[in-house]
Backbone as ProteinMPNN parsed JSONL, in Angstrom:
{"seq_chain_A": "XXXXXXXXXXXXXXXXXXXXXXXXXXXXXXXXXXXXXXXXXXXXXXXXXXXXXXXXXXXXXXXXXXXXXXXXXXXXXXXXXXXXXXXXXXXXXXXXXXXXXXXXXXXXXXXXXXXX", "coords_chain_A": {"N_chain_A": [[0.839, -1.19, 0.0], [0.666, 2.545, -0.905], [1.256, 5.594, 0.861], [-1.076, 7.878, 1.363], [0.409, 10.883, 0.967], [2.429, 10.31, -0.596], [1.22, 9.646, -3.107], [0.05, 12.063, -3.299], [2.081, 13.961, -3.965], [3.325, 12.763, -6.162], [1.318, 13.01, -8.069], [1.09, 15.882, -7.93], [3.917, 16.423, -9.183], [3.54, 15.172, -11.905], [1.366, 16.754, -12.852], [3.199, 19.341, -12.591], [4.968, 19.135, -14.57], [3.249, 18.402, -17.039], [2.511, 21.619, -17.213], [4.514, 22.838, -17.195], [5.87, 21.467, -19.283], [3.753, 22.417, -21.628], [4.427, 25.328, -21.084], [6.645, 25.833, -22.108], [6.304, 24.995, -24.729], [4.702, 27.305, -25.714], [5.995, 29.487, -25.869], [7.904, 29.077, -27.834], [6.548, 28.985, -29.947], [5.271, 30.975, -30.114], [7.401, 32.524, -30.473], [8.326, 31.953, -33.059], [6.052, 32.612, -34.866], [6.266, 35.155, -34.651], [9.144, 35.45, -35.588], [8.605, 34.977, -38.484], [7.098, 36.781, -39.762], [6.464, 38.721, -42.134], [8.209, 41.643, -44.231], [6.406, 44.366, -45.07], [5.893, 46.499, -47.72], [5.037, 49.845, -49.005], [4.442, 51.903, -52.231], [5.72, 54.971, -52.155], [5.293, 57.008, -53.705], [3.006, 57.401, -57.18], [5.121, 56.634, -58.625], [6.639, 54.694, -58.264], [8.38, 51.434, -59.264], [7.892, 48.278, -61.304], [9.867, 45.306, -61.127], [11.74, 43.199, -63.405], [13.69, 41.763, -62.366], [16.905, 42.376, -60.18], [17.403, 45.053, -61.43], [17.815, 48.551, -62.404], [16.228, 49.038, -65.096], [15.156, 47.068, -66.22], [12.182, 46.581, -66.295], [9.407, 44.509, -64.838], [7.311, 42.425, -67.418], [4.31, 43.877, -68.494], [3.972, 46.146, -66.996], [5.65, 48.175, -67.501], [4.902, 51.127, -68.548], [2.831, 51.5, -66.685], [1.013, 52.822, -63.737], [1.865, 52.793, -60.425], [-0.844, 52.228, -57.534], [-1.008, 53.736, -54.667], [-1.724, 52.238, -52.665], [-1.149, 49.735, -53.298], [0.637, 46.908, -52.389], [3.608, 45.401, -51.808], [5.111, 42.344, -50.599], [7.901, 41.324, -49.427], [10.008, 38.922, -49.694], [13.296, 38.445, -50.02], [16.558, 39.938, -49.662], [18.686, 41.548, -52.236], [21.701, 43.039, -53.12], [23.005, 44.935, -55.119], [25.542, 46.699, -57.36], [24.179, 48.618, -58.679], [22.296, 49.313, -56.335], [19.871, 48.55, -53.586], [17.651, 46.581, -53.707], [14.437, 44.511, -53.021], [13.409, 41.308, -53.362], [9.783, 40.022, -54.244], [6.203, 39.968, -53.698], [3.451, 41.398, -55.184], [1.036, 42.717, -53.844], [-2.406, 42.963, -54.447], [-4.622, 46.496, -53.717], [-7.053, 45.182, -52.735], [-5.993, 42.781, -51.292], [-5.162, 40.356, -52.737], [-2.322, 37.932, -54.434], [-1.036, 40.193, -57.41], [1.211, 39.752, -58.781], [4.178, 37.599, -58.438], [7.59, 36.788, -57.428], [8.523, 39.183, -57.861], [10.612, 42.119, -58.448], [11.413, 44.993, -56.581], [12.816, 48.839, -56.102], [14.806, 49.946, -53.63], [14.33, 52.208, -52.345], [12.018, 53.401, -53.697], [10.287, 52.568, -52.235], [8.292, 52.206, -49.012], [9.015, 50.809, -46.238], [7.997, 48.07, -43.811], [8.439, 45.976, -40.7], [10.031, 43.1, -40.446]], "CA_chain_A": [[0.0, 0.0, 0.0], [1.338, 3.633, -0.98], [0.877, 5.98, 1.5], [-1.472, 9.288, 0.463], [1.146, 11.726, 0.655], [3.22, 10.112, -2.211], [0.58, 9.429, -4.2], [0.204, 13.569, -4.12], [3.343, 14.334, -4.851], [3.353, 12.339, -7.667], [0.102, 13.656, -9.074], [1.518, 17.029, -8.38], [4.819, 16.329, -10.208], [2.674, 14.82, -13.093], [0.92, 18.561, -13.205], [3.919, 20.16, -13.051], [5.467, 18.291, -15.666], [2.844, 18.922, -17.874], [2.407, 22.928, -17.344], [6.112, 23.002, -18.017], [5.995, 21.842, -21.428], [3.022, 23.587, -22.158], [4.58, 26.692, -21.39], [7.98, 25.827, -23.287], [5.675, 25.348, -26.543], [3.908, 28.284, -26.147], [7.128, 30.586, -25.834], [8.494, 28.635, -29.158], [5.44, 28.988, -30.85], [5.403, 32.641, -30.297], [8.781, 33.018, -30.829], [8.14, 31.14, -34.388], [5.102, 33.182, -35.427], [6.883, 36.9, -34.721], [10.234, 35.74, -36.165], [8.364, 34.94, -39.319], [6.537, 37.902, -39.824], [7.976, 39.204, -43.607], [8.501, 43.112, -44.189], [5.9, 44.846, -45.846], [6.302, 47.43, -48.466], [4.156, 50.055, -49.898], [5.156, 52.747, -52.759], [6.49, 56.219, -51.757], [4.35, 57.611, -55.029], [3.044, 56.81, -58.193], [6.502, 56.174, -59.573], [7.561, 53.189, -58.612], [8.779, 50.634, -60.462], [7.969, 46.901, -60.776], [11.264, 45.178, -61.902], [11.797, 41.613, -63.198], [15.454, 41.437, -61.706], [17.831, 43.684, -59.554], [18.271, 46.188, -62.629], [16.408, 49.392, -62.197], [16.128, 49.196, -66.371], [14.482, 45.836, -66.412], [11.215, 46.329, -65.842], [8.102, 43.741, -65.358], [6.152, 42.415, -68.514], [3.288, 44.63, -67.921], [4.605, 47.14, -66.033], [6.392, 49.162, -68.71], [4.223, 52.37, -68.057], [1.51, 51.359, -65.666], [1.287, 53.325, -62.567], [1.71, 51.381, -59.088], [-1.465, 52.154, -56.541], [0.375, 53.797, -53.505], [-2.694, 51.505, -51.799], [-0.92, 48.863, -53.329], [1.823, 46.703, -50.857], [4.635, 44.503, -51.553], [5.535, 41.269, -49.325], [9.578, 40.979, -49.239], [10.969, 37.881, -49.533], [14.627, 38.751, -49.553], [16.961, 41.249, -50.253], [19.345, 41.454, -53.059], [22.276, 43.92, -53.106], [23.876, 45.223, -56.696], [26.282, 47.935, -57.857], [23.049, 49.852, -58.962], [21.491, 49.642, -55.152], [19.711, 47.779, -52.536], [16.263, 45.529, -54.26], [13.728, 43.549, -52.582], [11.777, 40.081, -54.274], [8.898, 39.067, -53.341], [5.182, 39.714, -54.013], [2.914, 42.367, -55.226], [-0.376, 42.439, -53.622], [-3.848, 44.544, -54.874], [-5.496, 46.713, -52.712], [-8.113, 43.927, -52.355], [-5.405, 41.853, -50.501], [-4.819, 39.286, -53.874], [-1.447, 38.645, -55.089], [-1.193, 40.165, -58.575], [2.715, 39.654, -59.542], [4.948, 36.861, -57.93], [8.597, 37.008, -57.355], [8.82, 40.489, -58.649], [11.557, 43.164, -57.533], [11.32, 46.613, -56.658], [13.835, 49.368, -55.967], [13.895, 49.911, -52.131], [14.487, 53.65, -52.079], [11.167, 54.097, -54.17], [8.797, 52.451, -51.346], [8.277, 52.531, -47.571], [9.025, 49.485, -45.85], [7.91, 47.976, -42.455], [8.733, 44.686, -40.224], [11.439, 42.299, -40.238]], "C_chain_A": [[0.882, 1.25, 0.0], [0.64, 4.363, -0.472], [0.42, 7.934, 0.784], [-0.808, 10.197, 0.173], [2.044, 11.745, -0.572], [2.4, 9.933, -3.346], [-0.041, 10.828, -4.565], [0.805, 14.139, -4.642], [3.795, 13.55, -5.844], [2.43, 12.636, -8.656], [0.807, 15.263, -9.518], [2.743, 17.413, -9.218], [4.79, 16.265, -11.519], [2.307, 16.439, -13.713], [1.458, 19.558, -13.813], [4.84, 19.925, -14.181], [4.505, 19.225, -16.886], [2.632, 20.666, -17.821], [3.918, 23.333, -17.622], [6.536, 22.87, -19.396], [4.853, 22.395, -22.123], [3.755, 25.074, -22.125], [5.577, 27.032, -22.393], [7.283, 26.249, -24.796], [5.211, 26.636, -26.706], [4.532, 29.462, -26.249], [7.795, 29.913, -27.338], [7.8, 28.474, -30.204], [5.464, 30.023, -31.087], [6.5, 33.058, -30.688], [8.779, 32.881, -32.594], [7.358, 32.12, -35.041], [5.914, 34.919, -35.182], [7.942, 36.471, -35.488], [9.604, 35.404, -37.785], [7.725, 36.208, -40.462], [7.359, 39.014, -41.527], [7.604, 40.858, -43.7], [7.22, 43.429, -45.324], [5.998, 46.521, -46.353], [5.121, 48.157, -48.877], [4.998, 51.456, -50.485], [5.634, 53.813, -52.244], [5.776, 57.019, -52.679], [4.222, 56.7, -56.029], [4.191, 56.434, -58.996], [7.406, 55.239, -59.566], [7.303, 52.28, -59.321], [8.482, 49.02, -59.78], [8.815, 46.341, -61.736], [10.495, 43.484, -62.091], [13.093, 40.856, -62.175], [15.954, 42.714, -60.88], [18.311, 44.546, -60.904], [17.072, 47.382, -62.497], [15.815, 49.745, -63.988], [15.224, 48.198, -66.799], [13.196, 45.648, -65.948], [10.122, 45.215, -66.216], [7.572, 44.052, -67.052], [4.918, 43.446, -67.967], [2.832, 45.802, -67.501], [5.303, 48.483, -65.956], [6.361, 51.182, -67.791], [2.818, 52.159, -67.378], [2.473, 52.002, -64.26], [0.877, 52.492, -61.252], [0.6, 52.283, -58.064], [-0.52, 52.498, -55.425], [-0.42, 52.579, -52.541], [-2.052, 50.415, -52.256], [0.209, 48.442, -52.533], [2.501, 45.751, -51.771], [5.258, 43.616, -50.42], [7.171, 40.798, -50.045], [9.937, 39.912, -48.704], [12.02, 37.44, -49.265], [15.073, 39.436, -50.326], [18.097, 41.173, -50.883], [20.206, 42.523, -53.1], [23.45, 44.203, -54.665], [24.746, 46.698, -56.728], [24.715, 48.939, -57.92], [22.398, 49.837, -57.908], [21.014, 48.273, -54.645], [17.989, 47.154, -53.832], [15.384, 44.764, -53.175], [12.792, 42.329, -53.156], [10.941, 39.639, -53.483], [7.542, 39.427, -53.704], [4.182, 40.717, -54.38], [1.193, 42.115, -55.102], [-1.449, 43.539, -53.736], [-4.199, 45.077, -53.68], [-6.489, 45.685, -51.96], [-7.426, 42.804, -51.598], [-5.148, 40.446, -51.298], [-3.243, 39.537, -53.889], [-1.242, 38.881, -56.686], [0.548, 40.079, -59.39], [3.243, 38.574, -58.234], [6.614, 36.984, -57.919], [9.392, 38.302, -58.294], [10.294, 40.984, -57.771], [11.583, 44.618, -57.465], [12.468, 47.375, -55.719], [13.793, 49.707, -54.625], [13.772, 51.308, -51.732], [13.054, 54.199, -52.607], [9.583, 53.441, -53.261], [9.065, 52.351, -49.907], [7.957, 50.966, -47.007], [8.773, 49.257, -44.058], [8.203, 46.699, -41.889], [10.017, 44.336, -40.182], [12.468, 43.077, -41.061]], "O_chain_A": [[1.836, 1.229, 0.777], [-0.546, 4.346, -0.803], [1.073, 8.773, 0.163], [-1.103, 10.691, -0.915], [2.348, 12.682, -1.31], [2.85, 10.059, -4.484], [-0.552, 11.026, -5.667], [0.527, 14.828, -5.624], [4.864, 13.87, -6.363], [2.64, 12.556, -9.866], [1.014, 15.75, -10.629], [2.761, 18.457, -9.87], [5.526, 16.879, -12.291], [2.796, 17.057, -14.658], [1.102, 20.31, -14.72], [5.46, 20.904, -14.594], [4.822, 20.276, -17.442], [2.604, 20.97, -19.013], [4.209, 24.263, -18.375], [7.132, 23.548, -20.232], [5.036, 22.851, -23.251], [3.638, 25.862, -23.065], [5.59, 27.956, -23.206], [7.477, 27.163, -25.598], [5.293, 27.142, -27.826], [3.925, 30.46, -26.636], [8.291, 30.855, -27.955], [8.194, 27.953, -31.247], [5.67, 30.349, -32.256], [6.528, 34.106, -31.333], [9.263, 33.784, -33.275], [7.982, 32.643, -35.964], [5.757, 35.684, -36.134], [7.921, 37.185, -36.491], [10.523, 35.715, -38.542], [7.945, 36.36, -41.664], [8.379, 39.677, -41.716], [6.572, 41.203, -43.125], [7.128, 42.744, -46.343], [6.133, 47.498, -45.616], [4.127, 47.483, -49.146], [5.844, 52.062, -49.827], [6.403, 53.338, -51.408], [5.647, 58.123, -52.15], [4.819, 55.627, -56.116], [4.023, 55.892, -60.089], [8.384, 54.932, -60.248], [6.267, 52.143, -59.971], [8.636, 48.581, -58.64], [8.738, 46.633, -62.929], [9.573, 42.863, -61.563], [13.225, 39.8, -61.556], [15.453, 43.836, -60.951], [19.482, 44.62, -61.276], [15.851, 47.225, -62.488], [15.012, 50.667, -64.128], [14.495, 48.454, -67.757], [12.954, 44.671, -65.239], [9.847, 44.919, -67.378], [7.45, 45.094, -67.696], [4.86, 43.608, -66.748], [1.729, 46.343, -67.576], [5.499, 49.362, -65.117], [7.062, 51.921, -67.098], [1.819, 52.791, -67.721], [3.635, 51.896, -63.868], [-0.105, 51.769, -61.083], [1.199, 53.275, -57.648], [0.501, 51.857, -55.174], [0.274, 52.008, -51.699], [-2.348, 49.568, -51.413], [0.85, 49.318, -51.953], [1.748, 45.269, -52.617], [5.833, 44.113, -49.452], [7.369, 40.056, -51.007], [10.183, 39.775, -47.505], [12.196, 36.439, -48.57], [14.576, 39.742, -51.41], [18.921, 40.635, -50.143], [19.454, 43.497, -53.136], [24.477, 43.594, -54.965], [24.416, 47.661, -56.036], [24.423, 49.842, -57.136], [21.4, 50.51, -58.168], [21.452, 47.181, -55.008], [17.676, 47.88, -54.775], [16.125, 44.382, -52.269], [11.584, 42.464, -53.35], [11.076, 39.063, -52.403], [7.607, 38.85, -54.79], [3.898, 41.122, -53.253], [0.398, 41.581, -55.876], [-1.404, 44.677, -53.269], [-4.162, 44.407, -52.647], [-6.57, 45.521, -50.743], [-8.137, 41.869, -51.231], [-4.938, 39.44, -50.619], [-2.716, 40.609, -53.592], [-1.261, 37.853, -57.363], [0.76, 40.412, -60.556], [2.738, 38.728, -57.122], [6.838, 37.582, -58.971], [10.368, 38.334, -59.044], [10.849, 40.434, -56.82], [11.805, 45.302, -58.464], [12.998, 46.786, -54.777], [12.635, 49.822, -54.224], [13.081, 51.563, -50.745], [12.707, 55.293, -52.163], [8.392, 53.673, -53.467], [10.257, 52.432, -49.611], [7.011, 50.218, -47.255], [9.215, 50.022, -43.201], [8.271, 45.936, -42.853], [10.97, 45.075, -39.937], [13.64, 42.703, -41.097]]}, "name": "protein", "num_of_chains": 1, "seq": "XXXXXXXXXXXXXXXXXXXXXXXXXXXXXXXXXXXXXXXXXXXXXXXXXXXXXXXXXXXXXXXXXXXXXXXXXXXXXXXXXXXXXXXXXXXXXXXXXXXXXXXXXXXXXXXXXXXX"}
């Protein structure tokens, strides 16, 4: 026969056991979901540019002479560094929250960037 006192402190060990790795996950979960968090961009004026590559000459199919929505945003994927300046690729999304271009690049001096 095990006497009641051990059979609390083993429940309560059990307890604390589990609220221990609950809390671990929930600090590495959070930690996970903020460090992911990607930079968002939106123009500076109608004059920016949507590139295909780091060249500020190379612009998008499409894109030629269409004017960019300052309401429109860019999601930054990563950042590319060239003789001709700093770039960002990554996603051009409509006002409406669609994305309408995929691994695009735009010049980083011609939009306003926030986040990571």
């Amino acid at each position: 026969m095990v006497p009641t006192i051990t059979l609390h402190w083993k429940l309560i060990w059990q307890l604390m056991t589990k609220l221990l790795l609950a809390a671990i996950a929930t600090i590495l979960l959070s930690g996970a979901a903020y460090a992911e968090e990607p930079m968002q961009c939106s123009p500076k004026d109608n004059t920016a540019r949507i590139l295909k590559s780091g060249n500020p000459n190379d612009t998008a199919p499409g894109w030629k002479l269409a004017i960019v929505p300052t309401a429109t945003s860019f999601t930054v994927k990563r950042t590319v560094n060239t003789d001709a300046g700093k770039y960002f690729q990554g996603d051009l999304i409509s006002t409406r929250g669609g994305k309408i271009g995929r691994n695009l690049f735009i010049l980083a001096q011609e939009w306003d960037c926030k986040g990571s």
